[in-house]
N, C-alpha and C positions, 0 to 999 in steps of 0.2 A: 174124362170123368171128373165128377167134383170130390174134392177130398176133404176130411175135418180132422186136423190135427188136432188130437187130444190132449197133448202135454208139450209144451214149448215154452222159454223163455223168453220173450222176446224182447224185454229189457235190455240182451244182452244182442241184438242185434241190429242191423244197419235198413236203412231206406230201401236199398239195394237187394236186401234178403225179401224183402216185403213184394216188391217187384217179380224176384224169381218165382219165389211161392206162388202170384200172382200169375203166372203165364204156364205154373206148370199143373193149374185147375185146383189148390189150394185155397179155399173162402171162409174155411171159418178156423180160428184155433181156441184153445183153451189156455192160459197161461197160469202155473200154479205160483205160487212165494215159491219164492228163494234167496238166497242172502248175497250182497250185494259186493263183497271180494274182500272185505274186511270185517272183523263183528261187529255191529250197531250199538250202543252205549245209553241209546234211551228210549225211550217206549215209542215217543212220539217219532223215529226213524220209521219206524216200524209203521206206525199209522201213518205216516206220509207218503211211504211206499206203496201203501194196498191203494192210496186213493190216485195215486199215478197209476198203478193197473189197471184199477177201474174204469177211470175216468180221460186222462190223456192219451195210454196208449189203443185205447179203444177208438178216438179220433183219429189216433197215427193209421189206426191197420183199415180205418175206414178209408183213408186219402186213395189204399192200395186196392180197393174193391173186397178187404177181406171184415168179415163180422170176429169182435174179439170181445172174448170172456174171461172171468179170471176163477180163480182158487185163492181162497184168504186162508194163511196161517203162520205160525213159527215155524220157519221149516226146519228137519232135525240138525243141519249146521249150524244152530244157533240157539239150541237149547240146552246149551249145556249150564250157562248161565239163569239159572233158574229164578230168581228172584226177577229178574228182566222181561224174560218169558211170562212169568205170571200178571205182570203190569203189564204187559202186551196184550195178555187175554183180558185181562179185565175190561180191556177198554175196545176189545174187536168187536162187538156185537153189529155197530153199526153197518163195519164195512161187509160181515156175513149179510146182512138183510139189503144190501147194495142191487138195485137190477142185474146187474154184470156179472154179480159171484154164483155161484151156480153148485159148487162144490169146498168144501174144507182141506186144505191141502197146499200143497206135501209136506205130510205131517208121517212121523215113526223114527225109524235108526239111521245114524249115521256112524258110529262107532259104541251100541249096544252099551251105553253107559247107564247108570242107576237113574241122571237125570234127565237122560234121553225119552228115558222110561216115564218117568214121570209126566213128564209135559206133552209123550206122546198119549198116555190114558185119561188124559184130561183136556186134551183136543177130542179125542173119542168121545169122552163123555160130552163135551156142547154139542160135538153131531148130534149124536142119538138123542139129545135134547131137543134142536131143532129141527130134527127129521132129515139133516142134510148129507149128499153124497159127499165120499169120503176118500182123498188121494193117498195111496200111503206110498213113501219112497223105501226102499229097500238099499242097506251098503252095498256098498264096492266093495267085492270080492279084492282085500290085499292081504299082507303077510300079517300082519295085527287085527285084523277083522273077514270073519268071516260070514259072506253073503247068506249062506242055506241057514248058518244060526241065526242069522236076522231073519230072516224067514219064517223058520220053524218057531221064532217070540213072537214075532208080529200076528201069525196064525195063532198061536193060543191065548196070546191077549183078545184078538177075536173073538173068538170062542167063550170067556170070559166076557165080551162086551154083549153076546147075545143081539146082535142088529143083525138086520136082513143084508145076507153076502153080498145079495145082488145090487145093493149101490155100494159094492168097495171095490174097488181098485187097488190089486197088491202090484203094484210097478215093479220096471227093472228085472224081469224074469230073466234068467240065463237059463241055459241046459243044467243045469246045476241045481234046479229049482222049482221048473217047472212042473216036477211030479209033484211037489210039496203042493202049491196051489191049484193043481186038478185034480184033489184031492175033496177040494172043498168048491163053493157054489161061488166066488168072490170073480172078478175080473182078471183075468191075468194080461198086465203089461208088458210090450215087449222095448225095448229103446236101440234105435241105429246110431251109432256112433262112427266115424273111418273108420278108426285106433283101437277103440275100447268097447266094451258091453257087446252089443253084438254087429254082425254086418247083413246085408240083405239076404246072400246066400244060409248064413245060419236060420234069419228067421225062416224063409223058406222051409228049411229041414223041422222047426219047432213045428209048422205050420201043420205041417205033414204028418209029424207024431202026435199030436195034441187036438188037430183040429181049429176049426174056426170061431167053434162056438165060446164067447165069453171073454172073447181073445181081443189085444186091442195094440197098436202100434204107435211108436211115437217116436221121433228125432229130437228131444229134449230140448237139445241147441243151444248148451250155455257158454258158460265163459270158455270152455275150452276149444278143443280141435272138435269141431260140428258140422252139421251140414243142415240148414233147415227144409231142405228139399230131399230130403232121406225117403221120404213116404214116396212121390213119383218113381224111385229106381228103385222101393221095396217092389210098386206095383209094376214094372218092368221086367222083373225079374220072376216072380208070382208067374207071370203071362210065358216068360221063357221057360219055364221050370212046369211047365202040365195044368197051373188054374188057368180055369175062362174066367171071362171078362166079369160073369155074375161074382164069382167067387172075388178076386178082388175087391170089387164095389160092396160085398156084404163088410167087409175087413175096415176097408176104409173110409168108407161113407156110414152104412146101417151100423155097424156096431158099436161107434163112438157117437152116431145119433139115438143109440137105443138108449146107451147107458145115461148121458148127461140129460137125455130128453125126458127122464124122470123126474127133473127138477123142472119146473111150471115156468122157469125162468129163461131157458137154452132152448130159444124160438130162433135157428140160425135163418140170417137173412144173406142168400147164397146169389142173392140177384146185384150185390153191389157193385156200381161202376168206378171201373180204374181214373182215376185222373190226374191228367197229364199233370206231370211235378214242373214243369216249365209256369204252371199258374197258379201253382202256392202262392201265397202272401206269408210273411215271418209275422 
């Protein structure tokens, strides 16, 4: 089956990932911002990166047969420096109007700070300016930060932004959460991790209390312990665990083509051919 990974790093990964994703019926991904292992110090890091998302690594994932799109924004690890963050925005608009961008994101909490806050309701506001879908990332559940409070903010900020649920994305759902955002009409994210967030078996079990509908999967795949081919052994497991093969395919093909195919932009071209790395040129 063909799958579209909706949330992935790929900044953060090797030739070789591009390859497996490639043979395990992976052709299109999504890559949101994210910060790059240190915090960036000028605006223009920042705009040099969205245009390597856009633009080079969208040539890399062509080499592999797969189509790649991006998400432009601060994402919340790096908003806490707020004066930074607002000379960032000032000068994004371009890369939002880019072919490639498709979505605003990953934009919300990383540790539920005052200025986290900020720069997350003022990414909000340029969406629903420009009409654009919207990635939000939710924390990590640790002992200083807790995931359902981020949740439960990022929903009533919601609610106070008054945009249409159904192009938002609340990412990173755990069991922890998931009632919080089927509560309301938004997308709920799930992410595979080995170690952390969740494993195939659990999503299976969300699957199963929650349903399909509005639901969306992703292996993130950053700098840590990841696996960019998480979605092939979600759908493997799906298949061993009582879903047929439609059910699957609505999960991971139709649902990440419904949601991003609202943007006029995320026309995935699923017919790309692999080719052989022995006939790159540097």
């Amino acid at each position: 089956m063909i799958i579209i990974e909706p949330h992935i790093h790929m900044y953060s990964r090797t030739t070789d990932d591009y390859t497996a994703m490639y043979r395990e019926g992976i052709r299109c991904v999504v890559e949101p911002s994210f910060w790059l292992g240190s915090p960036r110090r000028h605006a223009g890091t920042f705009w040099d990166y969205f245009q390597l998302s856009l633009e080079f690594e969208t040539v890399r994932a062509e080499r592999f047969g797969i189509d790649h799109y991006s998400c432009i924004a601060v994402n919340p690890k790096e908003a806490e420096h707020l004066e930074l963050a607002r000379a960032t925005l000032a000068g994004i608009g371009p890369y939002l109007d880019h072919p490639r961008c498709v979505a605003i994101g990953e934009i919300g909490f990383n540790r539920i700070t005052p200025n986290e806050e900020t720069v997350f309701q003022e990414q909000l506001e340029i969406a629903k300016r420009r009409g654009l879908l919207i990635l939000i990332h939710t924390p990590h559940d640790t002992p200083e930060v807790s995931k359902r409070r981020g949740v439960e903010r990022t929903l009533a900020i919601l609610r106070e932004l008054n945009y249409d649920p159904g192009r938002i994305i609340v990412d990173h759902n755990t069991e922890d959460t998931m009632d919080l955002v089927r509560k309301t009409d938004v997308w709920a994210g799930m992410t595979v991790y080995p170690y952390s967030k969740l494993n195939p078996e659990r999503v299976v079990g969300l699957l199963r209390r929650w349903g399909l509908e509005r639901a969306l999967v992703n292996s993130s795949a950053d700098w840590g312990v990841s696996d960019p081919c998480s979605l092939p052994k979600v759908a493997r497991h799906m298949r061993d665990h009582g879903f047929d093969a439609r059910q699957v395919e609505t999960l991971l093909f139709d649902n990440p083509m419904a949601f991003y195919g609202q943007c006029p932009k995320f026309r995935p071209r699923l017919d790309l051919p692999y080719v052989d790395p022995s006939t790159y040129q540097r």
